[in-house]
Residue, then its C-alpha position, 0 to 999 in steps of 0.5 A: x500500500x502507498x504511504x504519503x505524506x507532505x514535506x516542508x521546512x525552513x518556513x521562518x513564519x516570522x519573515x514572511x507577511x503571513x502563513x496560511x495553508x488552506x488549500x495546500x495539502x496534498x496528503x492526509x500527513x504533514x512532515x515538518x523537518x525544523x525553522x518554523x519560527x524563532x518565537x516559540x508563540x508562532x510555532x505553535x500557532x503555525x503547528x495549530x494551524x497545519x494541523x487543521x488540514x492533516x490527519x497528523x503533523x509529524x514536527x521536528x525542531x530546527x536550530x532556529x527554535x532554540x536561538x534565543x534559547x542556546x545558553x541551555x539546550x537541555x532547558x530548551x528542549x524538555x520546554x520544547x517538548x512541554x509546549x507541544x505536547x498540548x497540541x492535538x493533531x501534532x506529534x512531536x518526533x524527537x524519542x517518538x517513532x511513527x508507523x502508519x501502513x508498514x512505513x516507519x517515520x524517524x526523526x531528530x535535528x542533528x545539528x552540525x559538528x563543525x567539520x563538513x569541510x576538512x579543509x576548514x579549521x574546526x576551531x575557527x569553524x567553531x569560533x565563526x558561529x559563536x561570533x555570528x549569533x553571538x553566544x558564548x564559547x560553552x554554548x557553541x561547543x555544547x551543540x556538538x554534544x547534542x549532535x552527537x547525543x542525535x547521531x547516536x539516537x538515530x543509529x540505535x532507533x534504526x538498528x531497533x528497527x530491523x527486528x520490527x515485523x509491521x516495518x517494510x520502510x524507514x523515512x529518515x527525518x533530520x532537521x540538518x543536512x545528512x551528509x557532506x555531498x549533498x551540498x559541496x556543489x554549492x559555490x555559495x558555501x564552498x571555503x565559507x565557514x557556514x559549510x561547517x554548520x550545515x550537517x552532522x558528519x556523524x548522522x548518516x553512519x547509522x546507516x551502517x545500521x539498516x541491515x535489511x535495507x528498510x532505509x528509503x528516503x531520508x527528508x531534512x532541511x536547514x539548507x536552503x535550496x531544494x534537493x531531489x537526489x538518489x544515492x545508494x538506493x535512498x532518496x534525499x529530498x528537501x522542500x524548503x521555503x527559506x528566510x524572507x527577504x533572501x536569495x535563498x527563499x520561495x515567495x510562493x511556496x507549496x508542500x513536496x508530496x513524499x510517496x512511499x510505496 
C-alpha cells in the first residue's frame, strides 16, 4: 500500500507577511523537518494551524527554535517538548517513532559538528558561529554534544528497527543536512565557514545500521535550496521555503508530496 505524506521546512513564519495553508495539502500527513519560527508563540500557532488540514503533523525542531534559547539546550528542549505536547493533531518526533501502513517515520535535528569541510579549521569553524549569533564559547561547543547525543539516537532507533515485523520502510527525518555531498556543489558555501554548520558528519553512519535495507528516503532541511537526489538506493529530498527577504527563499511556496510505496 502507498504511504504519503507532505514535506516542508525552513518556513521562518516570522519573515514572511503571513502563513496560511488552506488549500495546500496534498496528503492526509504533514512532515515538518525544523525553522518554523524563532518565537516559540508562532510555532505553535503555525503547528495549530497545519494541523487543521492533516490527519497528523509529524514536527521536528530546527536550530532556529532554540536561538534565543542556546545558553541551555537541555532547558530548551524538555520546554520544547512541554509546549507541544498540548497540541492535538501534532506529534512531536524527537524519542517518538511513527508507523502508519508498514512505513516507519524517524526523526531528530542533528545539528552540525563543525567539520563538513576538512579543509576548514574546526576551531575557527567553531569560533565563526559563536561570533555570528553571538553566544558564548560553552554554548557553541555544547551543540556538538547534542549532535552527537542525535547521531547516536538515530543509529540505535534504526538498528531497533530491523527486528520490527509491521516495518517494510524507514523515512529518515533530520532537521540538518545528512551528509557532506549533498551540498559541496554549492559555490555559495564552498571555503565559507557556514559549510561547517550545515550537517552532522556523524548522522548518516547509522546507516551502517539498516541491515535489511528498510532505509528509503531520508527528508531534512536547514539548507536552503531544494534537493531531489538518489544515492545508494535512498532518496534525499528537501522542500524548503527559506528566510524572507533572501536569495535563498520561495515567495510562493507549496508542500513536496513524499510517496512511499
Amino acid at each position: 500500500m502507498t504511504f504519503s505524506f507532505d514535506l516542508i521546512s525552513d518556513l521562518h513564519v516570522e519573515t514572511w507577511d503571513s502563513f496560511d495553508w488552506e488549500g495546500q495539502p496534498t496528503s492526509p500527513y504533514c512532515v515538518v523537518a525544523g525553522d518554523v519560527s524563532r518565537d516559540r508563540g508562532v510555532l505553535v500557532d503555525s503547528l495549530k494551524h497545519l494541523s487543521q488540514y492533516y490527519a497528523g503533523v509529524f514536527y521536528i525542531d530546527g536550530n532556529d527554535e532554540h536561538r534565543w534559547h542556546m545558553e541551555d539546550l537541555g532547558t530548551s528542549y524538555r520546554e520544547l517538548h512541554q509546549e507541544l505536547k498540548k497540541l492535538p493533531g501534532v506529534v512531536y518526533m524527537q524519542d517518538n517513532v511513527i508507523i502508519i501502513n508498514g512505513v516507519a517515520i524517524l526523526a531528530t535535528n542533528g545539528w552540525w559538528t563543525y567539520d563538513f569541510d576538512p579543509d576548514l579549521d574546526y576551531e575557527q569553524s567553531l569560533a565563526w558561529y559563536q561570533d555570528y549569533i553571538k553566544i558564548s564559547s560553552s554554548a557553541a561547543t555544547s551543540v556538538i554534544g547534542v549532535a552527537y547525543h542525535d547521531a547516536t539516537y538515530l543509529a540505535n532507533s534504526i538498528k531497533k528497527l530491523q527486528t520490527h515485523k509491521e516495518v517494510k520502510s524507514i523515512v529518515i527525518v533530520s532537521h540538518t543536512v545528512p551528509a557532506p555531498w549533498i551540498v559541496s556543489h554549492d559555490l555559495d558555501l564552498t571555503g565559507n565557514w557556514r559549510y561547517n554548520c550545515q550537517g552532522n558528519s556523524c548522522l548518516s553512519q547509522a546507516l551502517n545500521e539498516d541491515t535489511e535495507n528498510k532505509v528509503k528516503t531520508w527528508c531534512f532541511g536547514h539548507y536552503h535550496n531544494s534537493v531531489d537526489r538518489d544515492f545508494a538506493g535512498i532518496r534525499y529530498v528537501s522542500n524548503p521555503r527559506g528566510r524572507g527577504n533572501t536569495p535563498w527563499s520561495q515567495s510562493t511556496y507549496y508542500p513536496k508530496r513524499i510517496e512511499i510505496r
